[in-house]
C-alpha positions, 0 to 999 in steps of 0.5 A, spaced: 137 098 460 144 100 456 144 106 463 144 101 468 150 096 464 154 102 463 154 103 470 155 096 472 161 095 468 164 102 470 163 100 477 166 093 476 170 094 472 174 099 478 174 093 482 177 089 478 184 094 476 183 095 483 183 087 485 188 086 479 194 092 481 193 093 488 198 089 493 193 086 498 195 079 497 198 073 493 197 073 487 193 067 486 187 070 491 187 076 487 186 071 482 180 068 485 178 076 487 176 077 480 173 071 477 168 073 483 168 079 481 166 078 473 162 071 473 156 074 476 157 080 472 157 077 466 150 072 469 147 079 470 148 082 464 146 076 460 139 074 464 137 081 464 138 081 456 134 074 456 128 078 460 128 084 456 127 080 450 121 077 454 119 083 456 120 082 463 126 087 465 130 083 472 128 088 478 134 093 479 134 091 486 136 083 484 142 086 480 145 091 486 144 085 491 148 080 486 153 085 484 155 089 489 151 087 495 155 080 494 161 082 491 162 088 494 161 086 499 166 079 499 172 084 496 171 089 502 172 083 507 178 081 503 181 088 503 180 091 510 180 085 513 174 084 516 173 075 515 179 076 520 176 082 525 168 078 525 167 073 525 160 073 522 162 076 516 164 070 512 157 068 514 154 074 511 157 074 504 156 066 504 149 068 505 148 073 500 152 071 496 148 064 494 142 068 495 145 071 489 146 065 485 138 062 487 135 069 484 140 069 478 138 061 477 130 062 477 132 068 474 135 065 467 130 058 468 124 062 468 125 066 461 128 058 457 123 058 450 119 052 451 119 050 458 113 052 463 115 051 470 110 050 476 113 056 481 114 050 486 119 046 481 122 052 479 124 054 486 126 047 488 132 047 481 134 054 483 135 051 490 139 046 488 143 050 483 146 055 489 147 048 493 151 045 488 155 052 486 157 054 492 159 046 495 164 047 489 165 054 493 167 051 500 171 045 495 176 051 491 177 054 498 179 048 500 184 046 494 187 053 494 188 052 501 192 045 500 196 048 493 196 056 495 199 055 502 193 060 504 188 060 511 181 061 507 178 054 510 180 056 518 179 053 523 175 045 522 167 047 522 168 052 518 166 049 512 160 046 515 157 052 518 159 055 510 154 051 508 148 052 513 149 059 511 149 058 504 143 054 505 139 060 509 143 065 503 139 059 498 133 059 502 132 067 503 133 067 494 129 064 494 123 067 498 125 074 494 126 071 487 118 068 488 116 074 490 119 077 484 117 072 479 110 072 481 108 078 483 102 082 478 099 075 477 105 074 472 106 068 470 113 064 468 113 061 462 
């Protein structure tokens, strides 16, 4: 397990020099850049740690997906370009990215001491969690865009079709992390 953090914080830890001193854009974006790169970070290494002690190790797949399917993925459209080259791949990383947050969510709900979760409530406040996050998203990108001067909302449908493909990201979470929890018959307690 200390393997797998070492390497995270390695990984990530290159990202964020790299997001810090390389000139691909304001400042501020950067800024922005590198929250999303250390918040999921941190949530990773912290449920894993909680799911250990419970004995319950967090599949190494949602840790790829969460840090480097969603993050990376994100840092390279902001370095190469490719929200302004494809047009789907904002939708992607929306998707992905809170997908990341429902696994992670069911994820920390399923080891809290003292709460016994039913699958159906657990799933649903997951959801709700990544719905509500990434609503917050699509409102910094907008603030940023009115206070920065930055192009990050796009045209006027943009917004909109962010949060449908937060919902699908949300809802396909949501298909993984009850496979996951679930699987071998065991329980969330």
């Amino acid at each position: 397990m200390l393997t797998r953090h070492i390497i995270l914080l390695i990984v990530q830890g290159g990202l964020l020099l790299f997001e810090l001193f390389a000139p691909y854009d304001s400042l501020s974006r950067r800024i922005a850049l590198m929250i999303t790169n250390v918040v999921p970070l941190i949530a990773v290494i912290v449920i894993e740690r909680r799911h250990r002690r419970r004995g319950w190790p967090l599949f190494p797949v949602t840790a790829l997906w969460c840090t480097f399917g969603a993050v990376w993925l994100d840092a390279l459209g902001n370095f190469f370009g490719w929200y302004g080259r494809w047009w789907w791949w904002d939708h992607l990383t929306h998707g992905l990215g809170t997908g990341a947050i429902a696994v992670l969510a069911g994820s920390l709900l399923s080891v809290r001491p003292g709460i016994v979760w039913t699958k159906r409530w657990l799933l649903m406040v997951a959801l709700l969690i990544s719905q509500t996050i990434a609503a917050w998203y699509e409102v910094s990108e907008y603030l940023g865009d009115l206070a920065f001067g930055t192009q990050r909302v796009g045209p006027g449908l943009d917004t909109a079709r962010d949060l449908w493909f937060n919902l699908l990201g949300g809802l396909l979470g949501l298909i993984l992390l009850r496979h996951g929890l679930w699987r071998k018959n065991r329980k969330v307690v």
